[in-house]
Kinemage of the C-alpha trace (Angstrom):
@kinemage 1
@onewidth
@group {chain A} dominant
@subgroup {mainchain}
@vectorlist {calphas} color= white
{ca unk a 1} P 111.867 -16.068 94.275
{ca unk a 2} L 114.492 -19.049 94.170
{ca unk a 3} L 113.108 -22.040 94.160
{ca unk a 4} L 114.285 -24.304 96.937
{ca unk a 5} L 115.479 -27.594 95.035
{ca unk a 6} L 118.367 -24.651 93.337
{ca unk a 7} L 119.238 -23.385 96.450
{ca unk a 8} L 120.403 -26.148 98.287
{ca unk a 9} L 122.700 -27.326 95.582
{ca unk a 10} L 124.178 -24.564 95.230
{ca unk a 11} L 124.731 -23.375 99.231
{ca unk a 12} L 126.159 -27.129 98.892
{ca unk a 13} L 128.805 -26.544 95.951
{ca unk a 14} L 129.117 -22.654 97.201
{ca unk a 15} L 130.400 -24.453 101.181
{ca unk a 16} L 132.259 -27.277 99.528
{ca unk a 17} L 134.202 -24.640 97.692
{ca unk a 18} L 134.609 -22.411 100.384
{ca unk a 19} L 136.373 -24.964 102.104
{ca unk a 20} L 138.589 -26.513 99.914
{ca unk a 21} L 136.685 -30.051 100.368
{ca unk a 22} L 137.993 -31.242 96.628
{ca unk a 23} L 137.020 -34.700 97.860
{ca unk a 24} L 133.016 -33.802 98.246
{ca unk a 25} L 133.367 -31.885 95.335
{ca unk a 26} L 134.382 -34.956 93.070
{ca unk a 27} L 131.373 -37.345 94.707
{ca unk a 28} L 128.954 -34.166 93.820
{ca unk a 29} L 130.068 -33.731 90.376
{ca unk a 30} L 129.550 -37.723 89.792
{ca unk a 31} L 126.329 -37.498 90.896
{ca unk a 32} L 125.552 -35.241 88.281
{ca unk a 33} L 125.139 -32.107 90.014
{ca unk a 34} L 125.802 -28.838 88.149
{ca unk a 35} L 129.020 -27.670 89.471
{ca unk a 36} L 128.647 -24.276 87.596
{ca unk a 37} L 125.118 -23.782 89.192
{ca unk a 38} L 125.158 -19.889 91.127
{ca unk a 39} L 124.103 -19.265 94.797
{ca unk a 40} L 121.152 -16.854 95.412
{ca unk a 41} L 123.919 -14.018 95.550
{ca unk a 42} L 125.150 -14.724 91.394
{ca unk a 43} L 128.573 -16.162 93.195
{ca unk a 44} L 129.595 -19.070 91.540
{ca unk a 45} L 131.448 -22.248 93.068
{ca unk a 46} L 134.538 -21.240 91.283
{ca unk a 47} L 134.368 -17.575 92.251
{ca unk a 48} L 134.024 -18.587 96.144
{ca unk a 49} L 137.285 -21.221 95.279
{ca unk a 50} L 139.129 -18.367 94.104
{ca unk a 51} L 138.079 -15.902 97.236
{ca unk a 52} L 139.286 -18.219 99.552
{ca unk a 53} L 143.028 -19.257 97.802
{ca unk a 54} L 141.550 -23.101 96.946
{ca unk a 55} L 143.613 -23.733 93.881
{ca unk a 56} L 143.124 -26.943 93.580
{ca unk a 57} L 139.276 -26.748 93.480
{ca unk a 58} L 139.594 -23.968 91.336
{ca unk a 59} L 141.692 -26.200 88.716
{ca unk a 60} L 139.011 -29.190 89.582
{ca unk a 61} L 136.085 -26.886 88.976
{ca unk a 62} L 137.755 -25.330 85.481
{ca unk a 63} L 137.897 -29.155 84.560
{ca unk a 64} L 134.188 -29.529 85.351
{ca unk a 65} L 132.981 -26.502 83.676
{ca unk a 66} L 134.786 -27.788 80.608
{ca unk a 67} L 133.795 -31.251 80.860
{ca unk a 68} L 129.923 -30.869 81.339
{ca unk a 69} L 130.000 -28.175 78.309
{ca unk a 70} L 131.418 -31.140 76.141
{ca unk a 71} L 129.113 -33.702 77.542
{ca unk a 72} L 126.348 -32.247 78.345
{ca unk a 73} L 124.910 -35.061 80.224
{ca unk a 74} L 123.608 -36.037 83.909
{ca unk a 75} L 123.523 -38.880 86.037
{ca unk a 76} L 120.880 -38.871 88.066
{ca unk a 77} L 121.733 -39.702 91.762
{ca unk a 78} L 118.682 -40.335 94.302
{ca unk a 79} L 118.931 -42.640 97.073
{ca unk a 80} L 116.573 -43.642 100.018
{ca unk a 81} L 116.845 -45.701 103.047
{ca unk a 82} L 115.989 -48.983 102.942
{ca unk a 83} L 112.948 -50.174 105.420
């Protein structure tokens, strides 16, 4: 069983790379999510890029990859409405 907190990140990173949305993709990886993270399927963000021609957010994505192996660090990103 996948548990539900990997699963949405990665049908998130999995879409935004689907559709080319380089833009979302950037905000994401600042927040600190793990832009090499794989969908339930084993597909990876950059695999998806690839499938669908997005060159660009294959290049970005590369960049990521590289970058978070050398870093190795997170931001952590919550927010909640104020009341």
């Amino acid at each position: 069983m996948i548990p539900q907190e990997f699963s949405k990140w990665s049908y998130f990173n999995i879409c935004l790379a689907a559709s080319g949305d380089l833009e979302a993709l950037e905000i994401w990886q600042l927040a600190g999510v793990d832009m090499t993270m794989c969908s339930y399927d084993g597909q990876t963000p950059i695999e998806v890029a690839r499938a669908t021609g997005c060159k660009e957010v294959v290049e970005f994505l590369k960049q990521a990859a590289l970058y978070q192996t050398q870093n190795g660090e997170y931001i952590e990103f919550t927010a909640c409405p104020r009341s």
